[in-house]
VOGU-873404 format. One record per residue (C-alpha): z, y, x; residue in one letter. Coordinates in steps of 0.25 Angstrom, whole numbers, plus 5000, padded with zeros to 4 digits. Layout:
# residues N
ZYXA
...
This chain:
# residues 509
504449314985X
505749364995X
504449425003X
503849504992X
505349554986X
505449605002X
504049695001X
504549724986X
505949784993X
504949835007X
503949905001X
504749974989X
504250094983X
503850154970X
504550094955X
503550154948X
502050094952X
501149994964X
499949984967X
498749914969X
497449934974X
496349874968X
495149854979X
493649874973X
492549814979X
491749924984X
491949994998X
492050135002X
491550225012X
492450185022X
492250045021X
493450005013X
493449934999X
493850024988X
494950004977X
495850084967X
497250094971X
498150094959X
499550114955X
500050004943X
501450084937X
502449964938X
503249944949X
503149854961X
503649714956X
504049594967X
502949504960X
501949624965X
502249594980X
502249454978X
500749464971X
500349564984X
500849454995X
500249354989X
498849434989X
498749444976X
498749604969X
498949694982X
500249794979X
500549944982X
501750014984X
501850154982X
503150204990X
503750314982X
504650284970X
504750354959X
505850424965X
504950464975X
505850394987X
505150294997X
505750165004X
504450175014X
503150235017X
502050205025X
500850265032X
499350215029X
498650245040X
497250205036X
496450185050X
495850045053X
495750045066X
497350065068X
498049995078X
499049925072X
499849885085X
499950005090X
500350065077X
501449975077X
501850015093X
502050135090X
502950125078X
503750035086X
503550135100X
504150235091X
505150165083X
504650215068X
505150095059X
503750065053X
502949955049X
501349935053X
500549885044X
499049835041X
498249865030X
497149815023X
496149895029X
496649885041X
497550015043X
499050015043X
500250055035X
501650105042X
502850075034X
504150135035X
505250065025X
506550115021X
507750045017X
508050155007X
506850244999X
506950395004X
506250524997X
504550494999X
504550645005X
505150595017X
504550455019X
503150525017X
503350635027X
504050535037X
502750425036X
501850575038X
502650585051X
502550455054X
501050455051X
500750575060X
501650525071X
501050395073X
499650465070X
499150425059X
499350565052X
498550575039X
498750445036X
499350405019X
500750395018X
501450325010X
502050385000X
501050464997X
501850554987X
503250614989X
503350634975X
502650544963X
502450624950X
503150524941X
503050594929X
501550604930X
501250454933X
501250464947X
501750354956X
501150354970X
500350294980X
500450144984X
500050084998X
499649944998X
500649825003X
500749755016X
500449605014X
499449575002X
499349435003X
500549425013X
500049365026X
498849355021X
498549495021X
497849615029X
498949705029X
500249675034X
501249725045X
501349715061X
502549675068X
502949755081X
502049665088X
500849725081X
500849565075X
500449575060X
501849545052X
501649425041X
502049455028X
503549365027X
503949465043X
503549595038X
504749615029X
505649585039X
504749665050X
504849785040X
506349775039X
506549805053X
506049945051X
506649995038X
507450115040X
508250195031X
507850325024X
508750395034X
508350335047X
506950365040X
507250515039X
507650525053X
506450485060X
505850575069X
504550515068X
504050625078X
505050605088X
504750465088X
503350465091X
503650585101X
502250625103X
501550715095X
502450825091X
502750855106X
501250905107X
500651035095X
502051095092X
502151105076X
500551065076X
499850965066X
500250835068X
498750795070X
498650875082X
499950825087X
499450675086X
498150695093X
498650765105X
499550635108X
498650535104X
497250595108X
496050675102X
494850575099X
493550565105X
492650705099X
493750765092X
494350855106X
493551005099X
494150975084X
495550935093X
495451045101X
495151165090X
496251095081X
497251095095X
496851265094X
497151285081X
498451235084X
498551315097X
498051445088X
499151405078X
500351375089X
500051515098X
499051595095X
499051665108X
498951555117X
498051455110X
496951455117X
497751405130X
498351315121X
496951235115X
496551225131X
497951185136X
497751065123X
496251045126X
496850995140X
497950925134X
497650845120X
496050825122X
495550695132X
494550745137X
494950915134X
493750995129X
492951075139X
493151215142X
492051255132X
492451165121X
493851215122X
493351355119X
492451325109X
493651285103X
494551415106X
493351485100X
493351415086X
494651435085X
494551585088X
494051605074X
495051645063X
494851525055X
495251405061X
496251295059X
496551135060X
495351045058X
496250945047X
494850885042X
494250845056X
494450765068X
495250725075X
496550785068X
496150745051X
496450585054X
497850615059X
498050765050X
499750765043X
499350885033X
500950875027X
501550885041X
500550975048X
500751085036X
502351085041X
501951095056X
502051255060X
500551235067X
500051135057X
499051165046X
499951235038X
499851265024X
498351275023X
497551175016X
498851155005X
498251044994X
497150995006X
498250855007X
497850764993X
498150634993X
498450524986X
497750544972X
498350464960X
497850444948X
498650414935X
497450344927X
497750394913X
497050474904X
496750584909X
497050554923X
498050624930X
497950634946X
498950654955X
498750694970X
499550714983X
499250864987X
500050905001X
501050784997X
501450834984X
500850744971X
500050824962X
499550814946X
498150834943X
497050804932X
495750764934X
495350904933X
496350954942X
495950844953X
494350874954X
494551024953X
495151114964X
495451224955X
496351144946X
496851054957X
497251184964X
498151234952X
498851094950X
499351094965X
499851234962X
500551194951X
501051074955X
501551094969X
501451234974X
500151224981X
498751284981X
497751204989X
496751244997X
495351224990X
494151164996X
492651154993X
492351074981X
491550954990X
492850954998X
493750934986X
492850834979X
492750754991X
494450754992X
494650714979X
493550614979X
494350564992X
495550564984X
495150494973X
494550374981X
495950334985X
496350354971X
497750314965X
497650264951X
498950254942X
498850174930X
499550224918X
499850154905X
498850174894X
500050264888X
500150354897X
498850404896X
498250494886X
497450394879X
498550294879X
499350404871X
498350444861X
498350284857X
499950284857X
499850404848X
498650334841X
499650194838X
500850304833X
499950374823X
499450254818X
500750154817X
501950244821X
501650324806X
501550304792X
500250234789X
499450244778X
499250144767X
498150204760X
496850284762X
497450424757X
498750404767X
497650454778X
497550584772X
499050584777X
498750594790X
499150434793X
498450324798X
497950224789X
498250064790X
497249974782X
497049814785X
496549854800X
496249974802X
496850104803X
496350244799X
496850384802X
496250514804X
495950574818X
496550704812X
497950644810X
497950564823X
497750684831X
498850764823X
499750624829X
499350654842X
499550804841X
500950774837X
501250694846X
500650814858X
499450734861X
498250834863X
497550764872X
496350724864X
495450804853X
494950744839X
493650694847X
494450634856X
495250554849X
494250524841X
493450434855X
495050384857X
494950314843X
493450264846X
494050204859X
494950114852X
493750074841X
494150164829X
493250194817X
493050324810X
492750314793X
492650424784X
493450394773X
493450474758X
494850494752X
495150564740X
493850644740X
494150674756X
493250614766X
493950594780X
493550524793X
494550424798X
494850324810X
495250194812X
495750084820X
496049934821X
497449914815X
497349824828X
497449944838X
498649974834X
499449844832X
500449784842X
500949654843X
502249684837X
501349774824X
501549714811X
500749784801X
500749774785X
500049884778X
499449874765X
497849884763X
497049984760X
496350004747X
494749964748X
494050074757X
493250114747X
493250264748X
492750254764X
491350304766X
């Protein structure tokens, strides 16, 4: 128990919403087992933790509050093949207060805690930093959002939880040995490194690693990585025609010298002589720029912080950054979508249509993204939706929750009728065990009450969802249709109903 209350207090983040992710079993593409992450609205309870190190439900945190403050933040850097150790070496070369762990799949998440929670602005574009510095740019960050819409239902995106099943488990943390950390040290190896949100401010993350913002002045952190860490085998043209785009943007006199003068010093072995002008010549033509899409620069591609760098990409491509897709499963669905960091609203029809999807980033946060072809775009969303969010909702909160709540009033929250004829009045009709009432009547309730949501033909499919009847029934010389339902719909256990019977149904056809 005392070790769950310390990954309680550790690993706090939002009031509001966990999560969990529900592992199916097929497999995709990639090899990896499918699931459904979702978010459950209640908030993180200690007996949640216990249940997740003892193997039981597996937990996610999401790190922003509903105050949108963080207490930490994490990198998930999804590569396989990672070498753990030497991540390790370096954070403790460079003296960044981060923790190492392993994930399930084999990849690793780097944790920075906090002893007090500052704004998620500044913990997201400090774990960025810390991403590209360590190379690892592109990879999540945690949070994902700097701002949650809370009025819309939004809450955020969860990582997963060291230490399912405590020692037991496949992820867990390293000590500065490179050792695997059992579950009762690593609160106290974790301890070491938290800092508070003002030493967190003043890191200079750059400074620390003092490598790559010496090389490419005020170029895209890709670049920057690459020429201190090394171009990979069959990537030097794409490396070298990126290098001259950056050459053209930083002196547009001289940048030719400049591509042979980086051919010579960034590229082992350097292009020939005839590459390197094959290279100059592509880039002669008007229209050129960045390669962001291929390699070797997409893996380790920071679009927030190369569109603040004066010879970074700039503000072309605006809406091409979506992320983290949520969706809060009620009736219609609404979506909501990380576009250039900032959380946007959208429809069903608003996600799969460019168009629409253009107008709501306008509308919502001052910006007009670039379009692409229709294959491209049906191919991102399709990415997107595969690492889905889903947020359940209560089944008042959605539209067909409502009509029912509205449904129970206008049957038991108004006067009732005793007879027959007391239809006419516009009321509902109580017998033995049944109620009747009109649809007319019903949907003149629902009207009052600014539900629109549903035409007569619709409400009518609502009531033969919940198994009601329709009769025709003659009264005083009038015929009219009329619905029904089980008087055991709309009991509770606290319902005590006495109503007199109704006189023989003789008049129903």
């Amino acid at each position: 128990m005392q070790v769950a209350e310390e990954f309680f207090s550790l690993f706090k983040g939002s009031d509001i919403a966990h999560g969990t992710y529900v592992v199916q079993s097929s497999r995709g593409a990639d090899g990896k087992k499918q699931g459904v992450a979702k978010v459950i609205r209640e908030p993180t309870t200690l007996d949640m933790w216990v249940e997740h190190l003892k193997g039981g439900s597996g937990l996610g945190i999401i790190p922003i509050r509903s105050d949108n403050t963080c207490q930490w933040g994490a990198i998930d850097i999804d590569q396989y093949d990672i070498n753990h150790i030497e991540l390790v070496k370096t954070l403790r070369q460079t003296k960044i207060p981060a923790v190492v762990g392993r994930t399930k799949s084999g990849g690793s998440h780097v944790w920075v805690f906090l002893s007090e929670p500052v704004d998620a602005v500044v913990m997201q574009r400090k774990m960025t930093e810390l991403s590209a510095a360590m190379g690892f740019a592109g990879s999540e960050i945690f949070p994902k959002q700097t701002k949650i819409l809370l009025d819309r239902g939004d809450t955020g995106n969860f990582l997963n939880m060291p230490y399912h099943a405590g020692s037991r488990t496949t992820r867990y943390a390293f000590d500065d040995e490179g050792k695997a950390l059992q579950v009762d040290k690593f609160i106290a190896y974790a301890k070491q490194f938290v800092i508070t949100p003002k030493e967190f401010e003043k890191l200079n993350i750059n400074a620390m690693f003092k490598t790559e913002e010496q090389v490419l002045e005020e170029g895209p952190p890709c670049l920057q990585h690459l020429c201190t860490r090394g171009f990979g085998e069959g990537t030097r043209n794409n490396a070298l025609f990126n290098l001259g785009v950056y050459a053209r943007l930083f002196d547009d006199q001289n940048w030719e010298t400049l591509i042979q003068k980086y051919n010579m010093d960034y590229l082992k072995p350097p292009l020939s002589h005839s590459e390197v002008g094959v290279v100059i010549r592509q880039l002669k033509k008007k229209e050129y720029f960045y390669k962001c899409e291929d390699q070797p620069i997409k893996p380790f591609c920071d679009k927030q912080v190369c569109r603040l760098r004066k010879y970074g990409v700039g503000p072309t491509g605006v809406g091409n950054d979506m992320s983290s897709l949520t969706k809060i499963n009620g009736d219609p669905p609404i979506w909501i979508l990380n576009v250039d960091g900032e959380r946007v609203e959208l429809s069903t029809h608003a996600l799969t249509g460019q168009a629409q999807f253009q107008r709501e980033c306008v509308s919502q946060i001052n910006k007009f993204p670039v379009a692409v072809n229709q294959r491209a775009w049906q191919t991102r969303i399709q990415t997107l939706l595969d690492g889905l969010t889903i947020v359940e909702v209560p089944p008042d909160a959605t539209i067909k929750g409502e009509f029912e709540d509205l449904l129970h009033a206008f049957a038991c929250e108004r006067a009732r009728g005793e007879t027959k004829e007391d239809i006419l009045q516009g009321v509902a009709v109580w017998d033995d065990d049944r109620v009747f009432f009109q649809v007319k009547d019903l949907k003149k309730h629902l009207s009052v009450n600014d539900f629109n949501h549903y035409t007569s033909n619709k409400i009518t499919l609502r009531l033969q969802d919940l198994k009601a009847s329709k009769k025709f029934w003659r009264i005083k010389g009038k015929g009219i249709h009329v619905w029904s339902l089980a008087q055991s719909y709309f009991k509770t256990d606290d319902d005590e109903i006495s109503l007199p019977k109704l006189p023989a149904d003789k008049e129903i056809i």
